[in-house]
ZAMARGU-4260 file (C-alpha; in steps of 0.2 Angstrom, whole numbers, plus 5000, padded with zeros to 4 digits):
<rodrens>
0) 5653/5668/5236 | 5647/5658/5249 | 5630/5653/5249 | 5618/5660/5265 | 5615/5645/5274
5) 5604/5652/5291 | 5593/5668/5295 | 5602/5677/5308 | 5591/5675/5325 | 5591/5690/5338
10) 5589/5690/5355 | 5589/5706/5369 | 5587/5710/5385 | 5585/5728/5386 | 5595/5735/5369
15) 5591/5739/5351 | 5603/5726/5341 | 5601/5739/5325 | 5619/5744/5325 | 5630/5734/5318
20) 5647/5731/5327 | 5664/5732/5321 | 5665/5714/5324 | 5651/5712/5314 | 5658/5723/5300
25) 5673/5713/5300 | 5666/5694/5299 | 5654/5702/5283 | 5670/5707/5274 | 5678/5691/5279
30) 5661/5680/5274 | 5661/5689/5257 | 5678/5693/5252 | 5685/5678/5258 | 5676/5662/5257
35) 5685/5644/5263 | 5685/5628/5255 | 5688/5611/5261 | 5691/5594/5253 | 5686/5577/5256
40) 5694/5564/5247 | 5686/5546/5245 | 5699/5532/5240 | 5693/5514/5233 | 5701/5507/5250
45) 5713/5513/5263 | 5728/5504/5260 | 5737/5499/5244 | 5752/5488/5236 | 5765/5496/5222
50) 5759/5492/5205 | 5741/5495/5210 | 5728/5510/5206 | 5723/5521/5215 | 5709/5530/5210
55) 5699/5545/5221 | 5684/5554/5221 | 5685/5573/5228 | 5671/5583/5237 | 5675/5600/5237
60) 5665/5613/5248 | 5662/5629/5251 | 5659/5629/5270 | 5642/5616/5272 | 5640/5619/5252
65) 5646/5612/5237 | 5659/5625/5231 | 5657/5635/5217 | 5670/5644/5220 | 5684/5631/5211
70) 5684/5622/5196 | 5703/5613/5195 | 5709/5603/5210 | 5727/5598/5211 | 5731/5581/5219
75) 5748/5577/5224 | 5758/5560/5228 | 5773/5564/5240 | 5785/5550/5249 | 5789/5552/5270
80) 5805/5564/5261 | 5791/5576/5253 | 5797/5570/5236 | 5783/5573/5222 | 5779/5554/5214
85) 5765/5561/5205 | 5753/5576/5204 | 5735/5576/5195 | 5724/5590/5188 | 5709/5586/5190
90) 5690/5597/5184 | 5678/5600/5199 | 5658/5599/5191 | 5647/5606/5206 | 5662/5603/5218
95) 5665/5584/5210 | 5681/5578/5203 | 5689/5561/5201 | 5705/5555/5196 | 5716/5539/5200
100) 5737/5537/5202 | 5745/5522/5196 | 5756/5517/5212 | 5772/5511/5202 | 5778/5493/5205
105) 5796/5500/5210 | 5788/5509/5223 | 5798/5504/5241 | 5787/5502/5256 | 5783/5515/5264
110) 5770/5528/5271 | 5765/5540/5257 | 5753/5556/5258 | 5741/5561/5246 | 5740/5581/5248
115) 5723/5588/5238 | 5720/5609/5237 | 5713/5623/5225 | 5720/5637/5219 | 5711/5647/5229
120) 5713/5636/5245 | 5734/5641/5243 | 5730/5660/5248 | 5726/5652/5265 | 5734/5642/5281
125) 5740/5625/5271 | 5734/5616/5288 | 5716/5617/5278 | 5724/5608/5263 | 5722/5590/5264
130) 5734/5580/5270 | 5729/5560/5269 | 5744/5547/5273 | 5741/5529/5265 | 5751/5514/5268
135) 5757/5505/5252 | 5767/5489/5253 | 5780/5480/5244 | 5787/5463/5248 | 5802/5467/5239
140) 5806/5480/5247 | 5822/5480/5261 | 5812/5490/5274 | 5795/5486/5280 | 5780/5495/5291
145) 5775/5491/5307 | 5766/5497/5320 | 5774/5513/5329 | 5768/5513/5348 | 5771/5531/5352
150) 5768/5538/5370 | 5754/5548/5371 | 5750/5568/5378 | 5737/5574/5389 | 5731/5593/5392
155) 5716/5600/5400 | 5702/5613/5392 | 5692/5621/5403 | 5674/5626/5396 | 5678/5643/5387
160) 5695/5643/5394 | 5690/5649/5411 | 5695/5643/5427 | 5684/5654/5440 | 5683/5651/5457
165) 5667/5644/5466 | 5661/5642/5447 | 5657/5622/5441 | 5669/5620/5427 | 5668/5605/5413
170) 5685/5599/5408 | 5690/5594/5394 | 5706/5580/5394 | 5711/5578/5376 | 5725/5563/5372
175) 5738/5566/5358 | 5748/5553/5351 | 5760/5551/5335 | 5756/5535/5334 | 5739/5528/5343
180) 5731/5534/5354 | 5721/5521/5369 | 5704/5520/5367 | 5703/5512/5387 | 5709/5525/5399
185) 5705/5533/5416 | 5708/5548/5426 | 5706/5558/5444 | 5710/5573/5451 | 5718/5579/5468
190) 5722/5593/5479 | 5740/5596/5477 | 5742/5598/5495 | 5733/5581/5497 | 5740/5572/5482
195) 5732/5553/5491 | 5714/5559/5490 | 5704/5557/5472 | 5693/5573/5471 | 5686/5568/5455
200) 5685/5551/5445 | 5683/5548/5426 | 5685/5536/5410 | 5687/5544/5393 | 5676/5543/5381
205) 5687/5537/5366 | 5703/5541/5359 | 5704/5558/5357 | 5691/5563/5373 | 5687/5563/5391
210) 5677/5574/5402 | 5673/5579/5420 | 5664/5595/5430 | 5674/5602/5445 | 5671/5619/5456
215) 5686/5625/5459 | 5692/5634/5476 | 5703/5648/5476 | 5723/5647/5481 | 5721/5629/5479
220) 5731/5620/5466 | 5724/5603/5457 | 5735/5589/5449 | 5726/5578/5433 | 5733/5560/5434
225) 5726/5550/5418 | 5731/5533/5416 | 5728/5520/5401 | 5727/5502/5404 | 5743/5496/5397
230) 5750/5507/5413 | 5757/5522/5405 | 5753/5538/5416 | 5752/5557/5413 | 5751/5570/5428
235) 5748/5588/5422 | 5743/5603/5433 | 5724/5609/5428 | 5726/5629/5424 | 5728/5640/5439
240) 5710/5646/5447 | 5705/5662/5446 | 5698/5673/5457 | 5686/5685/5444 | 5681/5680/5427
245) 5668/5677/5415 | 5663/5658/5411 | 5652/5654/5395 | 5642/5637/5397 | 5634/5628/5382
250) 5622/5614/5380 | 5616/5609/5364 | 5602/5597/5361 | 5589/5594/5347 | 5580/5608/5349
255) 5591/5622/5353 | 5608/5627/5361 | 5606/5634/5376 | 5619/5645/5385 | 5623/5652/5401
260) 5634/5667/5405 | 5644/5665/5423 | 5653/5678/5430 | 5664/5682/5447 | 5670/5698/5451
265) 5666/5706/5433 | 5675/5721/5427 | 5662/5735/5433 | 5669/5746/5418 | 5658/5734/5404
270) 5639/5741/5404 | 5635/5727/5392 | 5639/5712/5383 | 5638/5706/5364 | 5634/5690/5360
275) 5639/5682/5342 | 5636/5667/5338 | 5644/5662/5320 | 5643/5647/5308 | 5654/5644/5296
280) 5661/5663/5295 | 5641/5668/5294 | 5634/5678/5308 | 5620/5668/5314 | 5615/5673/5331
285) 5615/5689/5341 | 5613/5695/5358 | 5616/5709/5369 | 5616/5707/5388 | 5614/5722/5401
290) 5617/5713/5415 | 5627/5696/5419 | 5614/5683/5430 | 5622/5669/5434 | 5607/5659/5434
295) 5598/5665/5415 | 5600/5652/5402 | 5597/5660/5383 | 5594/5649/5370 | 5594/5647/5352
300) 5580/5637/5343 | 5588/5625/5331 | 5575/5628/5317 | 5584/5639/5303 | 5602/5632/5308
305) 5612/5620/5299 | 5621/5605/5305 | 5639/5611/5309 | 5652/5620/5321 | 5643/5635/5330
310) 5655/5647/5339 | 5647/5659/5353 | 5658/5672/5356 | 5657/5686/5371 | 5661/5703/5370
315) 5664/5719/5382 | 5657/5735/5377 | 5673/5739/5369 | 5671/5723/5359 | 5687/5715/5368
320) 5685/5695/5367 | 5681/5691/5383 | 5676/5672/5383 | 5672/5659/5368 | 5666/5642/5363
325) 5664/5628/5352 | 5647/5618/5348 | 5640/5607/5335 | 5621/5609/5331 | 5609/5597/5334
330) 5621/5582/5335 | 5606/5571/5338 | 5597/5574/5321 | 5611/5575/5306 | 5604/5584/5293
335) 5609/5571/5277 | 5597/5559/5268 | 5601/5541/5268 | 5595/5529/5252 | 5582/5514/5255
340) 5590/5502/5242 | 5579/5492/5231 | 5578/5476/5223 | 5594/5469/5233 | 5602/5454/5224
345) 5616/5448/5234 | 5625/5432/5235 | 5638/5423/5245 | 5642/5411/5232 | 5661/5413/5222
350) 5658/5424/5205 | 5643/5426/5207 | 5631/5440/5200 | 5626/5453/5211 | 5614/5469/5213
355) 5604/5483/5219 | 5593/5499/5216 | 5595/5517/5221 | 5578/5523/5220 | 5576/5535/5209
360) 5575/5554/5214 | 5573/5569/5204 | 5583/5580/5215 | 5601/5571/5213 | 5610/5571/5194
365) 5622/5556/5203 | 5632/5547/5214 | 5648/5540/5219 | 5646/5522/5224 | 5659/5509/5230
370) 5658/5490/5234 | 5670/5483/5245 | 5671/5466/5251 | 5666/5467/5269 | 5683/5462/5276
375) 5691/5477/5270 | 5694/5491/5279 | 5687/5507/5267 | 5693/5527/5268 | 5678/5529/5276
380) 5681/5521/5291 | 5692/5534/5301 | 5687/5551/5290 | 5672/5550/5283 | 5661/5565/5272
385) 5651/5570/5287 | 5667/5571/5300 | 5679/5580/5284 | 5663/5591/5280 | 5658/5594/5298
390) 5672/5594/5309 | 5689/5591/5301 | 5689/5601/5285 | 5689/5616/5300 | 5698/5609/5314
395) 5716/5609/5312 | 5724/5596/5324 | 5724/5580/5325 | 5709/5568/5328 | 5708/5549/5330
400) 5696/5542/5318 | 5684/5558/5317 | 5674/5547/5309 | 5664/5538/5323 | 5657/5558/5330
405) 5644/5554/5314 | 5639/5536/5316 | 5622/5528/5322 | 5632/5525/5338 | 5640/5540/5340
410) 5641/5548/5356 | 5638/5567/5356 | 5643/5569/5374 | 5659/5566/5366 | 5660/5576/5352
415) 5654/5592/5365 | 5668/5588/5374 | 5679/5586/5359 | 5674/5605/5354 | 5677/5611/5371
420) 5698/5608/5368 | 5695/5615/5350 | 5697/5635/5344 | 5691/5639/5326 | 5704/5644/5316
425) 5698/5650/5302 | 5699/5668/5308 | 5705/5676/5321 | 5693/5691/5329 | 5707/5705/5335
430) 5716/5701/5315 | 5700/5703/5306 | 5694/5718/5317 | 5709/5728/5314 | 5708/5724/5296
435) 5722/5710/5296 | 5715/5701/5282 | 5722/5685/5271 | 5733/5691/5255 | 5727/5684/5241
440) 5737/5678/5227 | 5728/5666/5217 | 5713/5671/5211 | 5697/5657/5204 | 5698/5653/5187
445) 5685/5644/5177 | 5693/5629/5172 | 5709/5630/5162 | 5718/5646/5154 | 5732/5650/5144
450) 5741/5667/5142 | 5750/5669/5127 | 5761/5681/5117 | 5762/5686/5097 | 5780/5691/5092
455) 5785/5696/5075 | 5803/5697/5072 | 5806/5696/5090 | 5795/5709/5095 | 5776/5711/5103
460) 5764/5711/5090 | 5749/5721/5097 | 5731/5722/5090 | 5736/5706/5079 | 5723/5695/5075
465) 5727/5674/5075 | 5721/5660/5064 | 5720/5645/5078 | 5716/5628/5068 | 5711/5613/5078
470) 5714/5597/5070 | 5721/5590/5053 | 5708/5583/5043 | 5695/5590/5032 | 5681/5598/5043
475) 5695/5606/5056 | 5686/5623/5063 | 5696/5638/5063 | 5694/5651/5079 | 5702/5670/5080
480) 5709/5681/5093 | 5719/5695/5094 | 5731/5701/5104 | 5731/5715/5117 | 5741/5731/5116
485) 5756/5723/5123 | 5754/5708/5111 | 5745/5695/5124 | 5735/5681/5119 | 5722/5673/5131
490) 5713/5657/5130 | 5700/5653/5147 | 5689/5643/5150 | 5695/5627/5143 | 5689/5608/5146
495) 5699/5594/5140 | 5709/5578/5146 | 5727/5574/5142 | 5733/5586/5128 | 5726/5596/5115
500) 5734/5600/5097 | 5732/5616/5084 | 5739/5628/5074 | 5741/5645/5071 | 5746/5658/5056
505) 5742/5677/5057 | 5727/5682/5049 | 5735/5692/5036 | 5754/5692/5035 | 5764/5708/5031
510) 5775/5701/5017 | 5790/5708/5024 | 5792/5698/5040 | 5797/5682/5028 | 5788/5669/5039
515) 5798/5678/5054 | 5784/5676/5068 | 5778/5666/5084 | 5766/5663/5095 | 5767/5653/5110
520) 5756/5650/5125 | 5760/5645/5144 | 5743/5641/5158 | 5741/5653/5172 | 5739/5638/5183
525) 5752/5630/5193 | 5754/5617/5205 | 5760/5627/5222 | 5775/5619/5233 | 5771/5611/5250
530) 5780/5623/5262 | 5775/5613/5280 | 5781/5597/5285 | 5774/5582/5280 | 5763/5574/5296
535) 5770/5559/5306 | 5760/5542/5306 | 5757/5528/5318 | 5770/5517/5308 | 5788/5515/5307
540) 5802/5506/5294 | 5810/5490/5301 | 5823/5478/5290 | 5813/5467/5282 | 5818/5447/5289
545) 5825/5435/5277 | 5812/5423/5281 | 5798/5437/5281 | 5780/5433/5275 | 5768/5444/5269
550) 5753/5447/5278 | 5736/5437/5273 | 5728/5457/5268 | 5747/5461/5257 | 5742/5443/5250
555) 5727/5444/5244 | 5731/5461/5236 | 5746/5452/5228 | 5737/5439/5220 | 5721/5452/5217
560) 5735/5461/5207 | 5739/5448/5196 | 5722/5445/5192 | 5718/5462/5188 | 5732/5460/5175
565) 5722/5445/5169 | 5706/5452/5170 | 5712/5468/5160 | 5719/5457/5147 | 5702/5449/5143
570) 5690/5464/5143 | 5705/5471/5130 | 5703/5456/5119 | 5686/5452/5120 | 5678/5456/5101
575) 5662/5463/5106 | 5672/5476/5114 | 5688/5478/5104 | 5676/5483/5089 | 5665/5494/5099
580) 5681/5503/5103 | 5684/5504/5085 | 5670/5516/5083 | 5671/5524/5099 | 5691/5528/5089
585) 5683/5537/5076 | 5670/5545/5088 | 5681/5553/5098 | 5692/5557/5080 | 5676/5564/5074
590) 5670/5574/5090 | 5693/5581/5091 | 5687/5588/5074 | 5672/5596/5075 | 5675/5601/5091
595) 5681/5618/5098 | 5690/5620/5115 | 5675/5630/5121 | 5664/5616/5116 | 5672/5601/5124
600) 5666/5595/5142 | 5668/5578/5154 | 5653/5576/5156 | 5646/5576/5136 | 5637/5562/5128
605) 5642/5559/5110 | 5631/5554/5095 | 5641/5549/5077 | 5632/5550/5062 | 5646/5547/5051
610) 5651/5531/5056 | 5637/5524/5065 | 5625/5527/5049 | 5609/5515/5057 | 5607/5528/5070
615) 5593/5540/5061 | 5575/5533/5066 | 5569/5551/5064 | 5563/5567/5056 | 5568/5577/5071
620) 5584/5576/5077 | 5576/5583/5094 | 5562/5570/5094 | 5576/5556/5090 | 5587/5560/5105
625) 5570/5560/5118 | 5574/5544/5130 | 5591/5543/5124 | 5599/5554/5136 | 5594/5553/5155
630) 5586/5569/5164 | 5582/5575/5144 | 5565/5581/5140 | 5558/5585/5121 | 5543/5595/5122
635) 5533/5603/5108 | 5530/5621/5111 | 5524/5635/5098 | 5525/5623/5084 | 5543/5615/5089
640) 5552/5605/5099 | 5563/5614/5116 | 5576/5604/5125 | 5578/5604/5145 | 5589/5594/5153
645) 5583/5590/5174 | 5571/5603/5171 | 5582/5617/5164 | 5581/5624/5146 | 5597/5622/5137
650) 5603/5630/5123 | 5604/5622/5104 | 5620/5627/5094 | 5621/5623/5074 | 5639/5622/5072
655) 5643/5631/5087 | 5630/5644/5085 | 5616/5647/5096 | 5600/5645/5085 | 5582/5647/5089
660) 5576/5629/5091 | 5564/5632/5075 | 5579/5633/5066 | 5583/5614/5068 | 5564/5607/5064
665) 5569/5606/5047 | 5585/5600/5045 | 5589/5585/5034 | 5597/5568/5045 | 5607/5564/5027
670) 5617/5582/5033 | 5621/5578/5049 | 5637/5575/5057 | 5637/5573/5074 | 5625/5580/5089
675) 5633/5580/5108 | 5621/5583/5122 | 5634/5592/5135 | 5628/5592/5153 | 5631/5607/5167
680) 5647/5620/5164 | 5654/5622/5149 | 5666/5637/5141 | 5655/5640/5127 | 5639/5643/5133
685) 5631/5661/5131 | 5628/5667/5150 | 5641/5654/5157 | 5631/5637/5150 | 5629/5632/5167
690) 5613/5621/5161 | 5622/5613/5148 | 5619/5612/5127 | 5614/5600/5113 | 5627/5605/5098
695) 5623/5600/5083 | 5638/5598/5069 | 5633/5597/5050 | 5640/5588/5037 | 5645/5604/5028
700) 5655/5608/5042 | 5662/5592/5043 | 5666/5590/5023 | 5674/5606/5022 | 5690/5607/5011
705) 5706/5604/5022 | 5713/5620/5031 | 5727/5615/5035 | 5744/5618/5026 | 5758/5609/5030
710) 5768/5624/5033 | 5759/5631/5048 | 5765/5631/5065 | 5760/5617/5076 | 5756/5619/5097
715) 5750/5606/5111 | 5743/5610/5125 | 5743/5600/5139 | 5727/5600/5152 | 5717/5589/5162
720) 5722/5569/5167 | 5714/5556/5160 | 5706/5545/5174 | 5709/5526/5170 | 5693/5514/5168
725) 5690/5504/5182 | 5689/5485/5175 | 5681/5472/5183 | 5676/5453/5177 | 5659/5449/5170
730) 5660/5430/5172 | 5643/5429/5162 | 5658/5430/5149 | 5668/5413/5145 | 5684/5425/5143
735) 5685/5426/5161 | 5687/5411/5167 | 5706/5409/5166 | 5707/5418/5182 | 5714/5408/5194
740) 5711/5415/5209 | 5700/5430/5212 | 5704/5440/5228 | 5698/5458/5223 | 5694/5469/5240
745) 5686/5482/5226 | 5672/5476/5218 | 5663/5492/5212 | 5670/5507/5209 | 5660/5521/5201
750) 5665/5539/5203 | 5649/5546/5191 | 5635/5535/5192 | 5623/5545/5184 | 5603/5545/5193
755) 5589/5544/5180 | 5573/5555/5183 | 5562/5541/5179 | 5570/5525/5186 | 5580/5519/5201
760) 5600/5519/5194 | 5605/5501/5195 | 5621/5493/5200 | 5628/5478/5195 | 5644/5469/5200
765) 5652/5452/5203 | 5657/5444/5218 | 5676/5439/5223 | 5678/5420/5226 | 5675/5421/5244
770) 5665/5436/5249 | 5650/5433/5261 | 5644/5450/5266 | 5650/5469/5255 | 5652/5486/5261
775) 5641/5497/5252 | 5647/5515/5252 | 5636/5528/5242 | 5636/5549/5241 | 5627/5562/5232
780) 5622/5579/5233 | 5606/5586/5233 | 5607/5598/5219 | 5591/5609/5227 | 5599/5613/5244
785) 5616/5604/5244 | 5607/5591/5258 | 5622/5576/5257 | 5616/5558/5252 | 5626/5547/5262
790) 5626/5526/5263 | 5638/5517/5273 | 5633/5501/5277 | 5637/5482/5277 | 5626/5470/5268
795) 5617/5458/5270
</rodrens>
């Protein structure tokens, strides 16, 4: 369900606005029934070589919102044929996911496209998926990229696509391209009757955009000429005048958006106008109008809306469509916070150790930060958050580096004018009004689920119950289910990376079937075919020369590469780290036994008594984990400790159980096993666990005789991708310094930096060998009203 994002404001003239229209009746089932997610997908740069990594972080959003709608997002890898390379699943926490793809060093050069959709995004039109097209280059390779100079397309948009005689008209002129578009371009109109006289003059604003006001004059007929400065012309006719219409005219500043109805010749058989004014599929906005003045302005105060696409719509008094329009909200003040960093440490000098501070906030559980060295070119650039959150993840067609409609220099002239050529394509008002709604096929799951089926000599088994044993050693833990009438198992709500082992037996076995049964399992979740075509790019495939260098960028990345290898080789062989991943081993062997399904999450933080036996400091295993877990608080209430995590009670489970938090005071350490603070969702919560848990697992569990017989039946489940470490150099470390030559453009990456309550989060990172000024990219969510924290800046 979408969350409300605005109060709906009312305006009118002479009517009672009590009855709610059947286009209002629509847009509420439409807003409730079937809410829209979009995607944003930040890369560790915007361009790659085969044999590197490329690792993601994706934003999923529920209109203006994190989406709660999703857990699992699918991430695809496809070559210009639409051939798969690779496909990731990946868990979304409060809209969050990350991943990376590990671009094989066989991979030819070429233009590849990264496509990223939920389940639940498949049940609508597939131009909302994402669709993101990365170069990746190859030396070896026969063919190689280039620059694809593609002529460019011109149309004209008038303002709420009328064209009314005697009626001053903004135009829009939007450029097209394949390739890339001119940034430097002019236009003029004529008279077609007087083709040598310049009615009107303009320059475009950028890429995508240019603009100019005309009154029109009935019968005549005017001709657009643009021109860019490389001398390539388009003449296309503006849209034939009308004699009688209706014109909507919008102007939106900080305060309010302010319209104007304008009208020639109006139908006399309309007594009355609608007004809607939508955001984001939620009625926002509504006015009805006796009487059309040509000279009365309306306006809507900007104070309970939201940054983001308004659409005013007009209707007759038989609620046909009769004009529309685009608008973005209060374009001078964006509504996202933007960090102060603290106690900056930043050198120019090769290697050497650099940091900064995000100061600390109570509202944010953490953030995605990125350093680049400043002569690299980031994802960011071109599509940003703010332009895939507020602009393209609605807006289907193509648009030249979105990203600069949301910069300190933007210019919102432009972006106006940018709306004007745009239609919102979410819904359509006549298909939703006539109950034309989307068919939906893939309902949201929670996480991952598995549908299986009991058979016993070859037929259903229904109403039988099922031993499932998760692991193989002493201390394995035993769930039940039982199958439905028609013999169907079902397993939901599952978290866990790569694949997942068990087996099963039947609770009690009639002794006739002679060990003739099975159970098997499949997931109800699928990655869905691409069914459109692939888009085209501003790049082309040339025979690569014999004498053919690479470029100083394909370079760097080369040599980068090889010290990556380098670099990975070191931190695997460093002691201090080989041992501490000796015990992480049996942690992680530790935790796979103990563990259910229901009680594993990505975001959990593990404590091993067993082979860590210097941990115990206290008498209270609550009071011992106080300061050891950010955003965890102990407090002493009624005589014993209770658990919050960022302010929210959480549950404590004693094996898996949920037990009063009494029931732990008096626990000896010598019995414990293991204790795992779990953050946010997890499947075995009571009420969803949407706060989170600490589990504590007790030696007896954990010293139980083996369950596992040899003769039971063995199945592995596969679930979500593994996301590979992102390694850099320390060079405080001598290991490090048998790298030759360091050329790293990535010198942070860190998809889940977690923000403590109490103190700034720190980040810490090495420089390159030449590096004199880094790109600092951070984003967070504010977790009280979804406010996006957003940082992209160059530094120092």
């Amino acid at each position: 369900m979408t969350k409300k994002l605005i109060t709906l404001l009312a305006v009118s003239t002479i009517y009672c606005l009590n009855a709610q229209t059947k286009a209002e009746e629509a847009l509420k089932t439409f807003e409730q029934k079937y809410p829209q997610e979009k995607i944003h997908i930040l890369l560790d740069k915007s361009n790659y070589i085969a044999g590197e990594n490329l690792w993601f972080k994706s934003f999923v959003f529920d209109g203006y919102t994190t989406s709660a709608i999703s857990t699992t997002l699918f991430v695809e890898l496809y070559d210009s044929n639409k051939n798969q390379i690779s496909k990731k699943l990946v868990p979304l926490i409060n809209g969050e996911g990350s991943g990376n793809i590990a671009l094989p060093a066989s991979l030819k050069e070429d233009v590849y496209y990264i496509r990223a959709y939920t389940g639940w995004m498949a049940n609508f039109n597939e131009d909302f998926q994402l669709i993101k097209p990365i170069a990746v280059y190859n030396p070896s390779s026969p063919e190689k990229l280039i620059a694809n100079p593609t002529p460019w397309t011109v149309s004209a948009y008038p303002e709420s696509g009328s064209f009314i005689d005697g009626i001053n008209t903004k135009i829009a002129v939007r450029l097209q391209s394949n390739g890339t578009a001119p940034s430097d371009w002019e236009g003029y109109v004529v008279d077609s009757d007087n083709p040598d006289t310049k009615i009107i003059t303009f320059k475009g604003f950028d890429q995508n955009i240019g603009l100019f006001n005309i009154t029109p004059k009935s019968g005549k007929k005017y001709q657009l000429i643009v021109q860019d400065k490389n001398g390539q012309k388009q003449n296309i006719m503006l849209p034939e005048v009308s004699s009688s219409g209706i014109n909507l005219q919008v102007i939106s500043d900080k305060d309010h958006v302010k319209y104007t109805l304008k009208s020639k010749n109006p139908s006399q058989e309309s007594q009355y106008y609608t007004v809607l004014g939508t955001i984001n599929n939620q009625l926002v906005y509504k006015a009805k109008i006796s009487k059309i003045n040509n000279e009365t302005q309306y306006s809507i105060s900007n104070n309970q809306l939201v940054s983001g696409i308004l659409q005013l719509t007009v209707f007759d008094d038989k609620e046909n469509v009769v004009s529309n329009r685009l608008s973005f909200v209060q374009p001078q003040l964006l509504q996202f916070k933007q960090p102060t960093l603290q106690s900056l440490s930043l050198r120019d000098a090769p290697r050497e150790k650099n940091s900064f501070n995000i100061p600390k906030d109570a509202n944010f559980s953490n953030y995605t930060v990125l350093v680049l060295d400043a002569n690299t070119k980031s994802s960011e650039e071109d599509q940003s958050l703010l332009s895939s959150l507020w602009l393209t993840g609605d807006i289907t067609s193509s648009i030249t580096n979105p990203a600069q409609y949301f910069t300190k220099t933007r210019n919102t002239d432009a972006l106006d004018a940018l709306l004007i050529s745009e239609k919102w394509k979410r819904f359509e008002w006549k298909s939703i009004m006539t109950g034309n709604y989307p068919m939906i096929k893939y309902q949201p799951e929670s996480y991952l689920s598995y549908k299986g089926k009991v058979n016993i000599q070859g037929k259903p088994a229904p109403n039988t119950e099922v031993n499932l044993i998760f692991g193989s050693e002493p201390g394995s833990r035993m769930s039940q289910i039982k199958s439905d009438n028609n013999g169907f198992l079902t397993l939901n709500n599952l978290v866990f990376e790569d694949s997942m082992k068990f087996f099963y037996q039947l609770n009690s076995e009639p002794k006739d079937i002679n060990n003739n049964y099975s159970v098997y399992f499949q997931p109800t979740f699928s990655f869905i075919p691409y069914k459109k075509n692939l888009p085209s790019t501003s790049y082309k495939l040339v025979q690569r020369p014999a004498d053919d260098k690479p470029s100083d960028e394909v370079s760097r990345s080369l040599t980068a590469l090889n010290a990556q290898k380098v670099i990975s080789e070191n931190i695997t062989n460093i002691e201090e780290i080989k041992l501490k991943g000796e015990v992480k081993n049996k942690t992680k062997k530790l935790n796979d036994e103990l563990s259910s399904p229901q009680f594993k999450s990505v975001n959990e933080q593990v404590f091993d008594f067993v082979n860590e036996t210097s941990m115990m400091t206290s008498n209270n295993i609550l009071k011992w984990l106080q300061g050891r877990v950010a955003g965890l608080t102990i407090q002493m209430q009624r005589g014993s400790y209770t658990a919050s995590l960022r302010g929210a009670q959480v549950g404590i489970y004693l094996d898996e159980m949920l037990v009063d938090p009494s029931q732990v005071d008096n626990i000896s350490t010598s019995d414990i096993a293991m204790v795992k603070v779990i953050k946010g969702f997890f499947a075995g919560g009571f009420g969803g666990g949407g706060n989170g848990a600490i589990a504590i697992y007790s030696r007896r569990g954990a010293s139980s005789e083996k369950i596992v017989s040899s003769k039971l039946r063995q199945i592995t489940l596969t679930g979500y991708d593994k996301e590979a470490p992102f390694e850099a150099p320390s060079y405080e470390n001598e290991k490090f310094k048998g790298v030759a030559q360091d050329t790293r453009s990535v010198l942070y990456w860190n998809s889940f930096l977690e923000a403590l309550p109490e103190e700034p989060s720190k980040v810490q990172f090495y420089n390159n060998d030449d590096a004199k000024k880094y790109k600092v990219i951070i984003i967070g969510y504010d977790k009280n009203n979804d406010t996006p924290l957003y940082y992209n800046e160059v530094l120092p």
